[in-house]
LOKE-451397 format. One record per residue (C-alpha): x, y, z; residue number from 1; residue in one letter. Coordinates in nm, 2 decimals. Example, Ala and Ser with C-alpha at 12.3 -4.5 7.8 and 13.67 -1.06 7.14 Angstrom:
SITE; 1.23; -0.45; 0.78; 1; A $
SITE; 1.37; -0.11; 0.71; 2; S $
//
This chain:
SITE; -0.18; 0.51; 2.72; 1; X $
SITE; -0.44; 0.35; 2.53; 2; X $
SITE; -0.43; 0.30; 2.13; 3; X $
SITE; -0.71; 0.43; 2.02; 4; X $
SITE; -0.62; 0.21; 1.64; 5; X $
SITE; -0.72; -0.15; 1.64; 6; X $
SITE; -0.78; -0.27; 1.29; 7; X $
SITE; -0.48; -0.20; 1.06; 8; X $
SITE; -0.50; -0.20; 0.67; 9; X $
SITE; -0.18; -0.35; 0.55; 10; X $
SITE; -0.14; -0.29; 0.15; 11; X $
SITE; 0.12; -0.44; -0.01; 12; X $
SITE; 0.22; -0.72; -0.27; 13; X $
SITE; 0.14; -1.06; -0.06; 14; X $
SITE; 0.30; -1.36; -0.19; 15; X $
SITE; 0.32; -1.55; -0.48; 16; X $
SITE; 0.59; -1.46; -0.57; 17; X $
SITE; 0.84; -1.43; -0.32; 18; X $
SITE; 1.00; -1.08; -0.35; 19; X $
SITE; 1.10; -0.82; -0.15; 20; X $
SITE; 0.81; -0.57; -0.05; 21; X $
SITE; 0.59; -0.92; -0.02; 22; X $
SITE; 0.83; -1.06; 0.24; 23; X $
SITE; 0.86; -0.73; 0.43; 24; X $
SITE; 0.50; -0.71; 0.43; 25; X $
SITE; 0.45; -1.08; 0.58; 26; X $
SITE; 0.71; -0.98; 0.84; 27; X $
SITE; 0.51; -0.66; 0.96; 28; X $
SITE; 0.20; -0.86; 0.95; 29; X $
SITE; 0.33; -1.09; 1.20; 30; X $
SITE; 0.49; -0.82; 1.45; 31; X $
SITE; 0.14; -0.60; 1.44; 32; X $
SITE; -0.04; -0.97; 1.53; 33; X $
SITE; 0.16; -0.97; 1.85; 34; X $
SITE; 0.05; -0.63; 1.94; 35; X $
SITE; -0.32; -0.56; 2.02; 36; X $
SITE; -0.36; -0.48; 1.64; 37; X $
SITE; -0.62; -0.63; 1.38; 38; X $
SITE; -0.44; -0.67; 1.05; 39; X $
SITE; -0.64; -0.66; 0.73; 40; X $
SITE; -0.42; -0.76; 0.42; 41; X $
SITE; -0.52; -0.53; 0.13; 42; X $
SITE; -0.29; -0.75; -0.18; 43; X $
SITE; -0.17; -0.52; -0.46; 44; X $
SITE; -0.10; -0.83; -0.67; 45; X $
SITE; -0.35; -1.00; -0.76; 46; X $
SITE; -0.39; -1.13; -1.07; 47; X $
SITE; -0.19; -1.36; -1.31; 48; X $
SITE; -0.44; -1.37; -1.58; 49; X $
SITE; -0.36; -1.17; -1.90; 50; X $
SITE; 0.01; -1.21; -1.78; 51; X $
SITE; 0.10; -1.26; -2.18; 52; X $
SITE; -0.08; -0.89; -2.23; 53; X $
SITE; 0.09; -0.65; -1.97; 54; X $
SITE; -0.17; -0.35; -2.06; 55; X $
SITE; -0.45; -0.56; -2.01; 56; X $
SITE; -0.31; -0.71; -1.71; 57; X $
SITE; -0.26; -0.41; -1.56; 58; X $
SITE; -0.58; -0.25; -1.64; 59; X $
SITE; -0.72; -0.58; -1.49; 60; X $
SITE; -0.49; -0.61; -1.14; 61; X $
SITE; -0.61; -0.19; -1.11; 62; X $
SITE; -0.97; -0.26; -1.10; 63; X $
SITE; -0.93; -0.54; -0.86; 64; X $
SITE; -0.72; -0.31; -0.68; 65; X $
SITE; -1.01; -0.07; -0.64; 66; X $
SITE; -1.24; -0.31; -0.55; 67; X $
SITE; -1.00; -0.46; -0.22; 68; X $
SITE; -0.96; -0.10; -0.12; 69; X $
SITE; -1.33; -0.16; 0.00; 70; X $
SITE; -1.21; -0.26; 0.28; 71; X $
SITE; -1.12; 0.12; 0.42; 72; X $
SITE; -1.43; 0.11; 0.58; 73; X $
SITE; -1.30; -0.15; 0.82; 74; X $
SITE; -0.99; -0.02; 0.94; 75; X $
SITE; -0.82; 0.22; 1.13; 76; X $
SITE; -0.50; 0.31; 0.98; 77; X $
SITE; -0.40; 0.25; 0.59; 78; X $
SITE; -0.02; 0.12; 0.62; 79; X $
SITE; 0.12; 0.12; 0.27; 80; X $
SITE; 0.42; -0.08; 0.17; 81; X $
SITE; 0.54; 0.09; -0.14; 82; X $
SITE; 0.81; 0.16; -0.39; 83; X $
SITE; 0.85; 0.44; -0.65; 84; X $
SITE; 0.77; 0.45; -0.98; 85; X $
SITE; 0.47; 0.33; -1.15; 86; X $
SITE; 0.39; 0.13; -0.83; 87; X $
SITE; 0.36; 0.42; -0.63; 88; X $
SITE; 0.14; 0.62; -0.86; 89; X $
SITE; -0.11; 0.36; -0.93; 90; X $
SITE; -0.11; 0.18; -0.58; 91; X $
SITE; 0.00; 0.39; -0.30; 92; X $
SITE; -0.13; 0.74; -0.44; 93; X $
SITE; -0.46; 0.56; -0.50; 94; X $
SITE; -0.47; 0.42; -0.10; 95; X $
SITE; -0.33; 0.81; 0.01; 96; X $
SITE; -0.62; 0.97; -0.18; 97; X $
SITE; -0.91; 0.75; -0.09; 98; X $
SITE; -0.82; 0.73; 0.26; 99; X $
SITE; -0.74; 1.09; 0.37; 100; X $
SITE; -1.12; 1.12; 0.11; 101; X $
SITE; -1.25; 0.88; 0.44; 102; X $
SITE; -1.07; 1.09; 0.72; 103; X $
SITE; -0.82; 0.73; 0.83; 104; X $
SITE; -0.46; 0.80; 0.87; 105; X $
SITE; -0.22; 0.64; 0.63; 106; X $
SITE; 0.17; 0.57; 0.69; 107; X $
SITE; 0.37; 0.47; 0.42; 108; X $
SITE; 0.69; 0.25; 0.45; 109; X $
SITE; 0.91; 0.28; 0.13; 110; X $
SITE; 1.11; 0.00; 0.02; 111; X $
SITE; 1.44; 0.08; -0.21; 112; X $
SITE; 1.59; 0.41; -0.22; 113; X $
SITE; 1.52; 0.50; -0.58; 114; X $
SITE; 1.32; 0.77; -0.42; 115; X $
SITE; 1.55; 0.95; -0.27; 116; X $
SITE; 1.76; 0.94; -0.52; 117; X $
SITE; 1.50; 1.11; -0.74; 118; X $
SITE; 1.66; 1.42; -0.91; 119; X $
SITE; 1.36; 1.64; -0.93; 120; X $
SITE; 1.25; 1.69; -0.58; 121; X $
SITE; 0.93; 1.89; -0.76; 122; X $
SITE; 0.73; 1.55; -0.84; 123; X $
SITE; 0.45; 1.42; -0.76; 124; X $
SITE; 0.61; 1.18; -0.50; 125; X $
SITE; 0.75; 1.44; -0.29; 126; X $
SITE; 0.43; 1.66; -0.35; 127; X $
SITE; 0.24; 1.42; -0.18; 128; X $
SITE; 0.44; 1.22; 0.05; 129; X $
SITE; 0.38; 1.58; 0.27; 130; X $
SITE; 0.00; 1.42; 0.32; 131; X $
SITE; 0.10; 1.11; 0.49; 132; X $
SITE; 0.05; 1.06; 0.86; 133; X $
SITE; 0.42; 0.88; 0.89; 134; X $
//
């Protein structure tokens, strides 16, 4: 069977620093090169600048955030490496809503398991994970 997919949004923290989701994100990167997939990194951190101010920095790291997401237009398939918590809201909810807004079909991989240990199975997290592809 033929994929019809061929370029691949990956959104995610990319290294510096080192962490977790950044890691896990490299790795992926590198098994969809081996397949017949075009990978377009979409970074969620991107800015060190204002790192003395965090509300500033944030406000800052959003709006470039926004602009990277321009990218939609290019690819396939959003695949969103994500936690919960503040992350999710401002990162992974923004990718969801613009691209289901552009018709592309978004998977999200979450990292940790604070989400599932969420107590109130009412939020806004399991509200919209329902709109995800995967």
């Amino acid at each position: 069977m033929k994929n019809n997919y061929k370029t691949i949004g990956l959104i995610s923290p990319f290294p510096p620093p080192y962490g977790g989701m950044a890691i896990h994100a490299l790795n992926i990167k590198k098994c969809l090169n081996l397949s017949s997939y075009s990978v377009v990194l979409i970074n969620t951190n991107m800015t060190n600048i204002f790192s003395n101010i965090k509300i500033i920095k944030n406000i800052v790291e959003f709006i470039m955030y926004l602009y990277a997401l321009r990218r939609i237009f290019e690819i396939d398939i959003l695949f969103i490496i994500s936690s919960s918590g503040r992350y999710y809201y401002f990162k992974s909810l923004t990718a969801l809503i613009l691209g289901k807004l552009f018709k592309k079909r978004v998977i999200i991989n979450f990292v940790g398991g604070r989400v599932v240990k969420e107590k109130n199975k009412k939020s806004l997290i399991f509200y919209s994970l329902k709109f995800f592809d995967k």
